[in-house]
C-alpha positions as CSV (number, residue, x, y, z in Angstrom):
1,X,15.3,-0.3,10.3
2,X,12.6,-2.4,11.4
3,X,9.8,0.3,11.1
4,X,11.2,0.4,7.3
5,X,10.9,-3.8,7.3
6,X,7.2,-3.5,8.8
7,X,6.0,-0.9,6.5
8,X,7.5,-3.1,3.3
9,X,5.9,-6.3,4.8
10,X,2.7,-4.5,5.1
11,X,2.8,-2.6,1.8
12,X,3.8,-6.3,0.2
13,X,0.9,-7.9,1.6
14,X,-1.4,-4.8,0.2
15,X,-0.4,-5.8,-3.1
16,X,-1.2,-9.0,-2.6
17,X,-4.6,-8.7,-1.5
18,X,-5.3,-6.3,-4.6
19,X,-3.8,-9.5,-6.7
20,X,-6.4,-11.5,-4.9
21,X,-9.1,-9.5,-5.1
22,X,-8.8,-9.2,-9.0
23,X,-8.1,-12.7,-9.4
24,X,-11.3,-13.4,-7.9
25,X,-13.2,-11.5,-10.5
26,X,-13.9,-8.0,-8.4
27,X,-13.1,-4.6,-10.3
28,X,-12.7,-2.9,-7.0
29,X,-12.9,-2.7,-3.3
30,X,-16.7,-1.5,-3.6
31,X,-17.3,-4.3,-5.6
32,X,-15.5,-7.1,-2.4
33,X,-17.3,-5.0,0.5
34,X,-20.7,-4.7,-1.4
35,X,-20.8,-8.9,-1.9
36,X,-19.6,-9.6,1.7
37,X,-20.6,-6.5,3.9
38,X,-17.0,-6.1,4.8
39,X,-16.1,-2.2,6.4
40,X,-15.2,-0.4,3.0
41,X,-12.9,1.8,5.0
42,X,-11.0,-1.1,6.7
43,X,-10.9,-3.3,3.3
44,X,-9.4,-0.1,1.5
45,X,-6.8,0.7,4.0
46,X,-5.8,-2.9,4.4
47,X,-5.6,-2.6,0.1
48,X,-3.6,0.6,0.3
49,X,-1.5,-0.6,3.1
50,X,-2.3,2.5,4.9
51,X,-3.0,-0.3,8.0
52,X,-1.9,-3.7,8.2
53,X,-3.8,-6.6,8.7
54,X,-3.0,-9.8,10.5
55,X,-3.5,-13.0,10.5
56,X,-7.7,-13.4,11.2
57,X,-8.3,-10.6,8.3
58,X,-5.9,-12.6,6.2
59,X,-7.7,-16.1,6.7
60,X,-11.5,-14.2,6.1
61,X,-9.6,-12.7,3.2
62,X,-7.9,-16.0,1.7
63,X,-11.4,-18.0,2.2
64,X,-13.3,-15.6,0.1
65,X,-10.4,-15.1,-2.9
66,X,-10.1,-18.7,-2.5
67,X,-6.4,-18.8,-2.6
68,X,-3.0,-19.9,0.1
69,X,-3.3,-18.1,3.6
70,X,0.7,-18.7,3.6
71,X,1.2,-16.2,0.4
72,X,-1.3,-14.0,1.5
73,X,0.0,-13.5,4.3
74,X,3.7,-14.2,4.1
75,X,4.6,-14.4,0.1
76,X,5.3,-18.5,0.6
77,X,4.4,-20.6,-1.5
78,X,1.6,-20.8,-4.6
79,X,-1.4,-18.1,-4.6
80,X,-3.5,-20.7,-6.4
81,X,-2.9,-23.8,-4.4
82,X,-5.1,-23.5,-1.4
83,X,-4.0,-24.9,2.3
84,X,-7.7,-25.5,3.0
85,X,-10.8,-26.7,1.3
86,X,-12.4,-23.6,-0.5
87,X,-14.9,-21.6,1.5
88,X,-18.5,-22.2,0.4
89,X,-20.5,-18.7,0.0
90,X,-23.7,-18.7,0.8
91,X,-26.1,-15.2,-0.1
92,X,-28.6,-15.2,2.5
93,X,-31.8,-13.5,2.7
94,X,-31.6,-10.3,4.9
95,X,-35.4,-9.6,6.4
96,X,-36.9,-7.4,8.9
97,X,-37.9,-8.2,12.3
98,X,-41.9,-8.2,11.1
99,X,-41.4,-10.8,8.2
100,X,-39.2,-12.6,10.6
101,X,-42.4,-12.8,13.0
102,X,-44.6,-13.8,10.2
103,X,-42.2,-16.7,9.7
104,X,-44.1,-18.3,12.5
105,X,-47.5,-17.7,11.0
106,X,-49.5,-20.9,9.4
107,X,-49.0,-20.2,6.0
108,X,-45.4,-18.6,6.6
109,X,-43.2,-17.0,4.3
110,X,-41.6,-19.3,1.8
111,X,-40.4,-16.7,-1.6
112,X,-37.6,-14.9,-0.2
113,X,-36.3,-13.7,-3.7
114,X,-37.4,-10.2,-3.0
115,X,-35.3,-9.9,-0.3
116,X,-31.9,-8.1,-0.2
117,X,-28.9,-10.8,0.5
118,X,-26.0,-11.1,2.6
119,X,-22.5,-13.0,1.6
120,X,-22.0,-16.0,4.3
121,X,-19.1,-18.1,4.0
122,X,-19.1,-21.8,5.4
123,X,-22.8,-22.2,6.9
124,X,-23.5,-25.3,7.7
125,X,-26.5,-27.1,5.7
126,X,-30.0,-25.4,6.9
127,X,-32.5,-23.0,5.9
128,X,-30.9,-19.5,6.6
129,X,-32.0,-15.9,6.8
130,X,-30.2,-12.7,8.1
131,X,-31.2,-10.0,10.4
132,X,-30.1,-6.8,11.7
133,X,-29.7,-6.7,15.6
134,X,-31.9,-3.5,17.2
135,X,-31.9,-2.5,20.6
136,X,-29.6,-3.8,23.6
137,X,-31.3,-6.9,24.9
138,X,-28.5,-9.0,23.5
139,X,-25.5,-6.7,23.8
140,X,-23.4,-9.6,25.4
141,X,-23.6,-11.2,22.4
142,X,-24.4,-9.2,19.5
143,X,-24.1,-5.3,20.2
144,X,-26.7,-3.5,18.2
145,X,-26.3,-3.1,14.3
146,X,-24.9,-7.1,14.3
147,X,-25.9,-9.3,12.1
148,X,-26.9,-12.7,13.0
149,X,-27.6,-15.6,10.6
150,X,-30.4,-18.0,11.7
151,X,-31.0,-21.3,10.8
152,X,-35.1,-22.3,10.5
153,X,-34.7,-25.5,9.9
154,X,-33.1,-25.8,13.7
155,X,-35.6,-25.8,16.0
156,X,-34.4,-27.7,18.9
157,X,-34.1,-26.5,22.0
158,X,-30.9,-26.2,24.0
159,X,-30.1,-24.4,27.4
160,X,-28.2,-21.3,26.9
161,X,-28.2,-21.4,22.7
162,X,-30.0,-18.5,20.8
163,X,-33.3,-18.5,19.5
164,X,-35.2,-16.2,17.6
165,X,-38.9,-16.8,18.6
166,X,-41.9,-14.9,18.0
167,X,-45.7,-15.0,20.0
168,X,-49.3,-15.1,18.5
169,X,-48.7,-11.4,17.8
170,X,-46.6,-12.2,15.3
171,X,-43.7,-10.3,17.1
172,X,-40.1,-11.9,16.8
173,X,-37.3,-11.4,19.1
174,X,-33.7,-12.8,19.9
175,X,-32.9,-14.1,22.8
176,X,-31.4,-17.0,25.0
177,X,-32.7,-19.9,26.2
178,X,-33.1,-20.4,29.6
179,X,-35.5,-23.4,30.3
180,X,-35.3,-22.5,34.2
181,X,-36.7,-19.0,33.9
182,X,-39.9,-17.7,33.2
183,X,-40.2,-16.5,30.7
184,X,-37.3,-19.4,29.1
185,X,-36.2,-16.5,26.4
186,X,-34.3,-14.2,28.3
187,X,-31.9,-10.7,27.1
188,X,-28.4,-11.3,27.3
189,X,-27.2,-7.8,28.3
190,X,-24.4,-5.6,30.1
191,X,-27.6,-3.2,31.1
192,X,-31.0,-3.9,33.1
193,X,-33.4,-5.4,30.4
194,X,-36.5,-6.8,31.2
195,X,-37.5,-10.6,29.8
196,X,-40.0,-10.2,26.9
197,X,-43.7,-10.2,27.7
198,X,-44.8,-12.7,25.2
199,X,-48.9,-12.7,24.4
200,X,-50.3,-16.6,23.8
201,X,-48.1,-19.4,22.8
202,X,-44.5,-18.6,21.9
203,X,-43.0,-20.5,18.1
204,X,-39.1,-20.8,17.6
205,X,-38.5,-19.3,14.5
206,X,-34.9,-20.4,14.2
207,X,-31.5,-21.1,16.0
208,X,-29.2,-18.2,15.6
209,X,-26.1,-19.7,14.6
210,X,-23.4,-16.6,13.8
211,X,-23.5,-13.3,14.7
212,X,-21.3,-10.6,13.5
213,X,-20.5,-7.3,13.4
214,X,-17.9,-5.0,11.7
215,X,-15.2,-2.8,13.0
């Protein structure tokens, strides 16, 4: 009896994220996962009710459809009548690591409209691009195939916050901030990474600000 009360709470809850998702103005899931880089296979079984989802998919969920977490997740209440302030969506620019490195140049870049995007909801105010996370230097933090979200206007240094930072080669990298090591931009990793080996004087590009990564 409570496997049968599960599987109707979970199948209920499917059909309200399909309400939601329409609501907002998407035809489909492909449509939802393209705008905000969500899994398409976890968004289309959390539709189908095939899996259930709980409560941190439902809030991601609710900010994006801009409705009440409560009915989302639990049928109470108004779909419409939000319990929070609506999220703000951001689409940030997503660049490569070489146009991240020319960021640092003199004449930098400034037109990002060629650029692919990625959805963002609730950045704070700032300048912000996107990049993919390659290799293991930052593992602790953002495994490989991450996305972080970096904010140029920040430069500010701050012990043990995230930078990305590139040399007079033009070559950007992300790493922490370590003002008592040399070099001060160390990897963050579960495995034996050596610090960069910067050539001349070292810019900050940005502050990394978010990372994340889907399941």
């Amino acid at each position: 009896m409570l496997k049968d009360q599960e599987q109707f709470e979970r199948e209920e809850r499917a059909k309200r994220l399909v309400m939601a998702r329409k609501n907002a103005g998407f035809a489909g899931p492909k449509a939802i996962v393209d705008r905000f880089g969500w899994n398409a296979n976890v968004y289309k079984a959390h539709e189908s009710g095939r899996n259930g989802f709980g409560i941190a998919d439902a809030k991601k969920y609710a900010r994006a459809f801009k409705i009440n977490l409560n009915w989302l997740q639990f049928g109470a209440g108004n779909a419409l009548d939000p319990d929070e302030l609506p999220a703000s969506v951001a689409d940030v620019p997503k660049i490569s690591w070489v146009s991240a490195g020319q960021l640092s140049e003199q004449a930098p870049i400034t037109d990002f409209s060629e650029f692919p995007t990625v959805a963002a909801l609730d950045l704070p105010d700032g300048e912000w691009i996107a990049l993919e996370v390659e290799g293991n230097s930052m593992n602790k933090i953002s495994p490989p195939g991450s996305i972080i979200f970096v904010n140029l206007r920040d430069k500010r240094l701050a012990p043990n916050a995230l930078y990305v930072v590139a040399d007079e080669t033009g070559a950007a990298t992300y790493k922490r901030y370590r003002p008592n090591d040399d070099p001060p931009f160390q990897p963050a990793s579960y495995e034996d990474v050596p610090p960069p080996e910067f050539q001349g004087a070292v810019t900050i590009v940005g502050r990394v600000r978010r990372s994340i990564i889907e399941m």
